[in-house]
mmCIF file as Biopython writes it, N, C-alpha, C and O atoms, coordinates in Angstrom:
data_model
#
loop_
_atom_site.group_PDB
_atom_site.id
_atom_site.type_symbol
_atom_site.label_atom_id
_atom_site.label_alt_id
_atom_site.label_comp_id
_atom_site.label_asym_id
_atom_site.label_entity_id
_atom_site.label_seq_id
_atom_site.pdbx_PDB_ins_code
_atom_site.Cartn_x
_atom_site.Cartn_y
_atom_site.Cartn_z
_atom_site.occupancy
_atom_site.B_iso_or_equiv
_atom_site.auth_seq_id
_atom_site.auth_asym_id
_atom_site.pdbx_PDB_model_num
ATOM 1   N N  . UNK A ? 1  ? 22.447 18.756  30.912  1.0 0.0 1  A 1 
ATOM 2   C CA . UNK A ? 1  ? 22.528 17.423  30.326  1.0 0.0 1  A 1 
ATOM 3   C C  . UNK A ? 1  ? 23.982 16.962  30.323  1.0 0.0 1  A 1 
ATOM 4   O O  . UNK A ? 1  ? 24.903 17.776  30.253  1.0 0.0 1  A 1 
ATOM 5   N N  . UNK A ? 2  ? 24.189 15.572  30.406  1.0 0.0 2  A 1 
ATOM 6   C CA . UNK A ? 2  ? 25.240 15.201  30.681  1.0 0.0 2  A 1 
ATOM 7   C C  . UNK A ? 2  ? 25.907 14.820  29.370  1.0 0.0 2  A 1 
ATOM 8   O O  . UNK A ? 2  ? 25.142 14.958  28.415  1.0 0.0 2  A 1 
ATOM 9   N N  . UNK A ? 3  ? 27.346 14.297  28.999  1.0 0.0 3  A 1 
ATOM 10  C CA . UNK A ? 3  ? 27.892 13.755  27.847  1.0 0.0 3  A 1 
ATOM 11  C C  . UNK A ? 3  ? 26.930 12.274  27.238  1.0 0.0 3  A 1 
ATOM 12  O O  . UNK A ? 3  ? 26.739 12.084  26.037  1.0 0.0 3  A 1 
ATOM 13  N N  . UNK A ? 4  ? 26.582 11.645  27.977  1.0 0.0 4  A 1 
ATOM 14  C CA . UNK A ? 4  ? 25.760 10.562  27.348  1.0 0.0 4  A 1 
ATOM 15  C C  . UNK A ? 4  ? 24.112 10.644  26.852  1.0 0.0 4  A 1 
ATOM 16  O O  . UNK A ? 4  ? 23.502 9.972   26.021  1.0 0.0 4  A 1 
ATOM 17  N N  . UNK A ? 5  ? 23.737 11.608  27.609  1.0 0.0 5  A 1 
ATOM 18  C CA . UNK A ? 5  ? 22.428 12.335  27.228  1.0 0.0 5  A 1 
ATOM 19  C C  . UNK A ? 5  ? 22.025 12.936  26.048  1.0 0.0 5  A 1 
ATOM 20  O O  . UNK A ? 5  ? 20.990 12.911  25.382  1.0 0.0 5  A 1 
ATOM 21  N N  . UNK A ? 6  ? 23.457 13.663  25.922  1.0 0.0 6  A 1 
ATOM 22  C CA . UNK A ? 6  ? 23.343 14.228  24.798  1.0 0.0 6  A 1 
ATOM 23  C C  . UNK A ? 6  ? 24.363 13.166  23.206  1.0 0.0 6  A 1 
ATOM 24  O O  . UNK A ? 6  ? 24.308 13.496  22.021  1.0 0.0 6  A 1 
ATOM 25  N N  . UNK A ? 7  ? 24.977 12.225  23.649  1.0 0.0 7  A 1 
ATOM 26  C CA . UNK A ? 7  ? 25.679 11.077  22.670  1.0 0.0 7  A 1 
ATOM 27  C C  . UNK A ? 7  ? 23.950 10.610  22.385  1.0 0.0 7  A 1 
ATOM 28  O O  . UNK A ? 7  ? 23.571 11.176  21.360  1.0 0.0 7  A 1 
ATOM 29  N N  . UNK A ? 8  ? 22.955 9.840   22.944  1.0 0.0 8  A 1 
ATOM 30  C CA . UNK A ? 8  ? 21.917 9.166   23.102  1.0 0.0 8  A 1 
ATOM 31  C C  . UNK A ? 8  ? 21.004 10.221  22.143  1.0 0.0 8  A 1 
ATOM 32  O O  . UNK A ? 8  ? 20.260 9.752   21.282  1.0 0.0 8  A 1 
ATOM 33  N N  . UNK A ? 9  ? 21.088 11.318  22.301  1.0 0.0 9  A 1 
ATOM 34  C CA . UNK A ? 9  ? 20.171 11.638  21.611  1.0 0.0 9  A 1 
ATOM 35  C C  . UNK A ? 9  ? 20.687 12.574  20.337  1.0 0.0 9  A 1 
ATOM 36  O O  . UNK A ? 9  ? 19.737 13.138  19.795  1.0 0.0 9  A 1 
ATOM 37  N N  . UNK A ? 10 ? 21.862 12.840  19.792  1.0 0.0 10 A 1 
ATOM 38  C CA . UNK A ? 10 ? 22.386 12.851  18.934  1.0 0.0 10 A 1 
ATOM 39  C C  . UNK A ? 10 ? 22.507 11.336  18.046  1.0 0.0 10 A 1 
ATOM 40  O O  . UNK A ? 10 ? 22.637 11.456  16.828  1.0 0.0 10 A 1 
ATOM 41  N N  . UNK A ? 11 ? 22.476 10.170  18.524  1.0 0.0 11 A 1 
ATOM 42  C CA . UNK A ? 11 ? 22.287 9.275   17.848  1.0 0.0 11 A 1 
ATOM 43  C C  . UNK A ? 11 ? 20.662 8.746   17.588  1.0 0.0 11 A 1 
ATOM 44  O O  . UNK A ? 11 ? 20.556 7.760   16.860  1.0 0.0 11 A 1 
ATOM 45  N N  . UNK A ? 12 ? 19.740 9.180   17.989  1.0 0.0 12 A 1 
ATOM 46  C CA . UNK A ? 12 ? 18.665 9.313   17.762  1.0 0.0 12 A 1 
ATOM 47  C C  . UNK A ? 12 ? 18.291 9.415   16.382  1.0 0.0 12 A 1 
ATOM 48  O O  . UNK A ? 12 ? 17.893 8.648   15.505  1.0 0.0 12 A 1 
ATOM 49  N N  . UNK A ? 13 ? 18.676 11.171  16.549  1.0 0.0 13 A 1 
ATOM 50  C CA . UNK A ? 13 ? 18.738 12.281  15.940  1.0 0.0 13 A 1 
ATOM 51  C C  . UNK A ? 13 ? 18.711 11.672  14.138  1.0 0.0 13 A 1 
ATOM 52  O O  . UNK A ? 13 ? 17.911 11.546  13.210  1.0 0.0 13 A 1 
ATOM 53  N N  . UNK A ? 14 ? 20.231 11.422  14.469  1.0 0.0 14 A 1 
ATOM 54  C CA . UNK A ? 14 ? 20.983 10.607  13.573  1.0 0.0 14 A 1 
ATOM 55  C C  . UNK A ? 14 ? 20.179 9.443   12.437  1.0 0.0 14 A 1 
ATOM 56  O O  . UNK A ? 14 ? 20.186 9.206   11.229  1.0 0.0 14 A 1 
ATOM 57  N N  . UNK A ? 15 ? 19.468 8.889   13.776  1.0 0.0 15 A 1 
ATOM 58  C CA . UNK A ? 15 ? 18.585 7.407   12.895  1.0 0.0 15 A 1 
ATOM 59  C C  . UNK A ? 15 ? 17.371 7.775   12.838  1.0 0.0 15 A 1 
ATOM 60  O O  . UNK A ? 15 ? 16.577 7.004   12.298  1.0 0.0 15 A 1 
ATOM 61  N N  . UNK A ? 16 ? 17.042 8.655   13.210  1.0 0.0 16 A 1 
ATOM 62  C CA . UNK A ? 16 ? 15.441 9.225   12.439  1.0 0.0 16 A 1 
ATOM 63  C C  . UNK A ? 16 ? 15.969 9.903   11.315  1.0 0.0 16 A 1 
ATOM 64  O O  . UNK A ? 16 ? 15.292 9.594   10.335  1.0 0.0 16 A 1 
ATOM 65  N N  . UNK A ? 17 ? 16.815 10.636  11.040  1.0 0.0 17 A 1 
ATOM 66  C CA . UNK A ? 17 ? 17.110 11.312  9.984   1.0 0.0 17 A 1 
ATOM 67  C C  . UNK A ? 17 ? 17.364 10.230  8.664   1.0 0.0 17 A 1 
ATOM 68  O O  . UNK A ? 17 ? 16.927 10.437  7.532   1.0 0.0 17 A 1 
ATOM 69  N N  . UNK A ? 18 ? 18.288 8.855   9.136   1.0 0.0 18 A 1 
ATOM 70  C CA . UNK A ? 18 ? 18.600 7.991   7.872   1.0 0.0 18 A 1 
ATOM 71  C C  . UNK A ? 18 ? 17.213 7.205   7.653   1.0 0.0 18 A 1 
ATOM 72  O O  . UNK A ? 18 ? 16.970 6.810   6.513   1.0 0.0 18 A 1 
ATOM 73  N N  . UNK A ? 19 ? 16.320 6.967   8.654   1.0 0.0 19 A 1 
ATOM 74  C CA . UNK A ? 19 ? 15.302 6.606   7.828   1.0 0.0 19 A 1 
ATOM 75  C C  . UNK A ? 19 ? 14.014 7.477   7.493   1.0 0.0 19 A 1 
ATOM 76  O O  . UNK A ? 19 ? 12.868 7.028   7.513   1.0 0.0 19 A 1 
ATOM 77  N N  . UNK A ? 20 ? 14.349 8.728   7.195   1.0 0.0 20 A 1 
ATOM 78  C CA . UNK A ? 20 ? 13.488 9.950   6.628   1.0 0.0 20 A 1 
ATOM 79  C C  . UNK A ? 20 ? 13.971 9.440   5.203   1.0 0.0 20 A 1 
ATOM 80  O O  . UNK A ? 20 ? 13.209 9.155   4.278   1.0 0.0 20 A 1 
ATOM 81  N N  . UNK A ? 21 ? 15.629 9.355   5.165   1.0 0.0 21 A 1 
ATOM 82  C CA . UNK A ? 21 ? 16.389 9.220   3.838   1.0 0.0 21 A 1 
ATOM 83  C C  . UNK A ? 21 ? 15.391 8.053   3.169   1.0 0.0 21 A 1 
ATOM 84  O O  . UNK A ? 21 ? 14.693 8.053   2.154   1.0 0.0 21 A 1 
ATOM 85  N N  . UNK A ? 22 ? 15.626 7.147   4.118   1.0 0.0 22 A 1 
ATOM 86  C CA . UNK A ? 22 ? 15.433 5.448   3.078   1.0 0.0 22 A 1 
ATOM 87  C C  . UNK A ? 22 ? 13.921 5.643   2.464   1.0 0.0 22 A 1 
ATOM 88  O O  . UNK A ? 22 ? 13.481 5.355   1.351   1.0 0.0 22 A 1 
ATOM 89  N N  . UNK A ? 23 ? 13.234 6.294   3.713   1.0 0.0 23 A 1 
ATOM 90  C CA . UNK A ? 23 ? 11.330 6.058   3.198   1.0 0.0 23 A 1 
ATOM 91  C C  . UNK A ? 23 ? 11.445 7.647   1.968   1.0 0.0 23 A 1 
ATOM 92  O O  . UNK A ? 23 ? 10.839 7.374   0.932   1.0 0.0 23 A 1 
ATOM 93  N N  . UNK A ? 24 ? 11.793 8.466   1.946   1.0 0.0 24 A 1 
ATOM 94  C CA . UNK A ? 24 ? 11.819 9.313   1.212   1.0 0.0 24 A 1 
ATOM 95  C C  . UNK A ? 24 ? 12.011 8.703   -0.039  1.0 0.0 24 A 1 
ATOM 96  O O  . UNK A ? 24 ? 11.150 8.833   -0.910  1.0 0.0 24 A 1 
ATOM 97  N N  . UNK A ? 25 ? 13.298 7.886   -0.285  1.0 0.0 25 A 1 
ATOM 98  C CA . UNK A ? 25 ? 13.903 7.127   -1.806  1.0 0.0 25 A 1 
ATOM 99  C C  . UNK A ? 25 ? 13.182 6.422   -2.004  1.0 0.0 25 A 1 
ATOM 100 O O  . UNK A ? 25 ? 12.469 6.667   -2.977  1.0 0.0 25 A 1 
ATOM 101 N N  . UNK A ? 26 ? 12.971 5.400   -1.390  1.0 0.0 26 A 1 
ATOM 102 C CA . UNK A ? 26 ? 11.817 4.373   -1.559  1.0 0.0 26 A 1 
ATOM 103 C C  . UNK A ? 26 ? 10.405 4.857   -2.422  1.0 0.0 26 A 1 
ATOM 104 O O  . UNK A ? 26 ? 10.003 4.366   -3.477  1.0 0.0 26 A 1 
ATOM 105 N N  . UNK A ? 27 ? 9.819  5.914   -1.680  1.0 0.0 27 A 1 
ATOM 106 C CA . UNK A ? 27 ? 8.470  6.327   -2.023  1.0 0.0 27 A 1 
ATOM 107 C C  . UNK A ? 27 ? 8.322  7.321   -3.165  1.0 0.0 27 A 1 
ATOM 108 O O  . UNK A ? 27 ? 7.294  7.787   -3.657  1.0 0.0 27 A 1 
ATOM 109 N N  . UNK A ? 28 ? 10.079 7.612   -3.580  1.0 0.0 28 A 1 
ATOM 110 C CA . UNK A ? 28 ? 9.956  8.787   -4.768  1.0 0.0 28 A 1 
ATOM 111 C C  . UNK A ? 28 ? 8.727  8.262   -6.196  1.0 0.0 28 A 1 
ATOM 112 O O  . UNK A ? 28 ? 8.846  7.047   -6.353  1.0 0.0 28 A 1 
ATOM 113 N N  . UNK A ? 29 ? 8.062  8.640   -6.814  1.0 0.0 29 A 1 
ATOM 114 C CA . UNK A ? 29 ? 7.397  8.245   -7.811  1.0 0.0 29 A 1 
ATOM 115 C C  . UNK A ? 29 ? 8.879  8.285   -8.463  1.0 0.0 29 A 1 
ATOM 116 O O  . UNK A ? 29 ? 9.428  7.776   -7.486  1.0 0.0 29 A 1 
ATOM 117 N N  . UNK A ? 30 ? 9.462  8.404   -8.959  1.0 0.0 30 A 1 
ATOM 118 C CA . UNK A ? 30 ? 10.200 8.251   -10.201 1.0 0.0 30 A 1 
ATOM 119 C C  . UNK A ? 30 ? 11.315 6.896   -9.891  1.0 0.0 30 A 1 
ATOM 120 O O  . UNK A ? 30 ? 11.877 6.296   -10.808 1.0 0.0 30 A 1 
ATOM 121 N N  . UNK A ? 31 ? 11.496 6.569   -8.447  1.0 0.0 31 A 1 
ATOM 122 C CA . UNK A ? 31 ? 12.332 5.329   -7.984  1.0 0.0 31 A 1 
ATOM 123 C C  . UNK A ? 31 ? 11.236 4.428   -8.031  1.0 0.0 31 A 1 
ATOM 124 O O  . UNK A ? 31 ? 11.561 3.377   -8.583  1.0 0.0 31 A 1 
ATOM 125 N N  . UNK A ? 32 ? 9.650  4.471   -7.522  1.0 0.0 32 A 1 
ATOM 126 C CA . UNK A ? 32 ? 9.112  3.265   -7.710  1.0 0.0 32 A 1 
ATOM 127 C C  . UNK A ? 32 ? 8.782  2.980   -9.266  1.0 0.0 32 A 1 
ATOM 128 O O  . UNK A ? 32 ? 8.804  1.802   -9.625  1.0 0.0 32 A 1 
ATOM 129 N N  . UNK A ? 33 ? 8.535  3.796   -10.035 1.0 0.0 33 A 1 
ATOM 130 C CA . UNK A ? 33 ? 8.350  3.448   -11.449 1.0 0.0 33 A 1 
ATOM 131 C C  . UNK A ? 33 ? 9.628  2.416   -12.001 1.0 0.0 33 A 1 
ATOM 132 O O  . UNK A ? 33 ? 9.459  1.382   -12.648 1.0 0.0 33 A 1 
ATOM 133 N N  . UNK A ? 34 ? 10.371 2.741   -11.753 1.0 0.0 34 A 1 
ATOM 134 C CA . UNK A ? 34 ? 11.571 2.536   -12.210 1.0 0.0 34 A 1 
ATOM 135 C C  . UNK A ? 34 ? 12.137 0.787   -11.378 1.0 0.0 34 A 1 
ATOM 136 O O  . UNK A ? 34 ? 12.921 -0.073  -11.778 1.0 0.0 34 A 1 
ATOM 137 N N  . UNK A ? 35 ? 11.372 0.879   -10.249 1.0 0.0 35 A 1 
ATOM 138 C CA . UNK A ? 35 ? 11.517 -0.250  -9.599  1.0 0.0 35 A 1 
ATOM 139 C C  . UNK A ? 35 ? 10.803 -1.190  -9.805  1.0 0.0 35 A 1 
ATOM 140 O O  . UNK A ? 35 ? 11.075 -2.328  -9.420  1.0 0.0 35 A 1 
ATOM 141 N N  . UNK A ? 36 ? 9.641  -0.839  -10.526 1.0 0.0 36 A 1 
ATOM 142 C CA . UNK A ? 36 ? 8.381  -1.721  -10.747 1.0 0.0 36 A 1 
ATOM 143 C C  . UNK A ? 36 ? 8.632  -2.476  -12.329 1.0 0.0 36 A 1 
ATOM 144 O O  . UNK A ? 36 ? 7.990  -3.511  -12.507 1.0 0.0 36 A 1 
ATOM 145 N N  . UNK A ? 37 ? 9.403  -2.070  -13.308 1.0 0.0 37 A 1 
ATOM 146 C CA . UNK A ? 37 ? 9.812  -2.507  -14.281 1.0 0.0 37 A 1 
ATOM 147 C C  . UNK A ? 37 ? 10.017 -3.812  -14.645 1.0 0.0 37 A 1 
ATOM 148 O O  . UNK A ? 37 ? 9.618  -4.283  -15.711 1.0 0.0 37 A 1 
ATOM 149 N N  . UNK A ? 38 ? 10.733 -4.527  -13.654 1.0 0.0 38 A 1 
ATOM 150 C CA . UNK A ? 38 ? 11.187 -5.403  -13.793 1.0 0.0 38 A 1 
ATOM 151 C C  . UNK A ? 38 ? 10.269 -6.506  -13.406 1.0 0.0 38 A 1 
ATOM 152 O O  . UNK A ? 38 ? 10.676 -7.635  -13.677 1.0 0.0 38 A 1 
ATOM 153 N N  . UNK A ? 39 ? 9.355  -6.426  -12.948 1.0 0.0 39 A 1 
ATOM 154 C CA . UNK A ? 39 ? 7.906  -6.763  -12.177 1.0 0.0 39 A 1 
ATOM 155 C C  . UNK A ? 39 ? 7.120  -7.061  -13.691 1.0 0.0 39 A 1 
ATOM 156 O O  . UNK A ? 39 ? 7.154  -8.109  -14.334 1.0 0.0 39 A 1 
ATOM 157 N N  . UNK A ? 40 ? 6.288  -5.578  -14.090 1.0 0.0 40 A 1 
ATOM 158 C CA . UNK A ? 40 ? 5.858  -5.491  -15.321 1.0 0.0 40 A 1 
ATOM 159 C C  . UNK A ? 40 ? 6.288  -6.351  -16.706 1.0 0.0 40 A 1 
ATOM 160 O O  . UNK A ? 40 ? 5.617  -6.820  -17.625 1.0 0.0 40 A 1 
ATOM 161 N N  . UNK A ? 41 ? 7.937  -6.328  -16.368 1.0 0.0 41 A 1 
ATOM 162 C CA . UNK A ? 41 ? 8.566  -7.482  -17.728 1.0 0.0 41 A 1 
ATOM 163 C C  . UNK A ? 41 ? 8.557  -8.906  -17.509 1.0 0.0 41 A 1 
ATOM 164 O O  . UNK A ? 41 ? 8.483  -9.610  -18.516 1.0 0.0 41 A 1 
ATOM 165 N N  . UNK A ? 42 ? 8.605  -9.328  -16.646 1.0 0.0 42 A 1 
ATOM 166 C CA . UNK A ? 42 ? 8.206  -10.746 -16.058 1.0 0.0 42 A 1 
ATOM 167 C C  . UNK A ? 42 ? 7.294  -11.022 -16.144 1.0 0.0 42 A 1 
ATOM 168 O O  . UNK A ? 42 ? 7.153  -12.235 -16.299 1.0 0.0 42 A 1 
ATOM 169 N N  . UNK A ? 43 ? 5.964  -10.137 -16.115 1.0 0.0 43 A 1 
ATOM 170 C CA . UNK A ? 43 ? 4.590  -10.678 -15.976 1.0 0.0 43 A 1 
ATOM 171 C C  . UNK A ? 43 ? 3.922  -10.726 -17.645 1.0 0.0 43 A 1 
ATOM 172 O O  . UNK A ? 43 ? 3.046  -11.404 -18.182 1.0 0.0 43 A 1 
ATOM 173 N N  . UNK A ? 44 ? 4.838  -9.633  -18.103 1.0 0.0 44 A 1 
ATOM 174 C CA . UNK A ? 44 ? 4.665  -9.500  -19.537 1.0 0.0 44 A 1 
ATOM 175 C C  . UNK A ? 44 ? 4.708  -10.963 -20.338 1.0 0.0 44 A 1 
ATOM 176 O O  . UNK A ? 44 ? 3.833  -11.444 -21.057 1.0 0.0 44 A 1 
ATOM 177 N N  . UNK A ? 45 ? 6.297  -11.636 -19.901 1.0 0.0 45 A 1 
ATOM 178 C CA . UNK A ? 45 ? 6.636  -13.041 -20.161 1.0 0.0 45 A 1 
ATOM 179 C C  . UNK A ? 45 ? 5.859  -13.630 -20.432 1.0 0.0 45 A 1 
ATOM 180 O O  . UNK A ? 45 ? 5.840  -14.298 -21.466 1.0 0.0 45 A 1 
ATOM 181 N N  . UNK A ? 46 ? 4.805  -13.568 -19.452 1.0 0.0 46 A 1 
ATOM 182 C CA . UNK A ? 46 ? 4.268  -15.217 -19.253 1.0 0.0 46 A 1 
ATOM 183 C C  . UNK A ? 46 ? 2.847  -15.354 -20.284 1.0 0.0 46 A 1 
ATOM 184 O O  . UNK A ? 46 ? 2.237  -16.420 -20.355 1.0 0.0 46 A 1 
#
C-alpha cells in the first residue's frame, strides 16, 4: 500500500471512530434523560 492508501484510510478510520463517539453520547440513557428536561418543563408550562 502506498502513502495515500494508507492517509485515506487512516482518515476513515478516524471518522467512523468520532461518530461511534457522537451516537454513543447521544444515545447514553443518562444524556437523553437529562436532555429531555427541558422539553418536559415547557410542556409542563402550558
Amino acid at each position: 500500500m502506498d502513502r495515500a492508501s494508507i492517509a485515506y484510510l487512516v482518515v476513515d478510520i478516524g471518522l467512523f471512530a468520532l461518530f461511534a463517539l457522537i451516537v454513543a453520547r447521544v444515545y447514553r440513557r443518562r444524556n437523553r434523560t437529562r436532555g429531555e428536561l427541558a422539553k418536559h418543563r415547557m410542556l409542563e408550562d402550558d
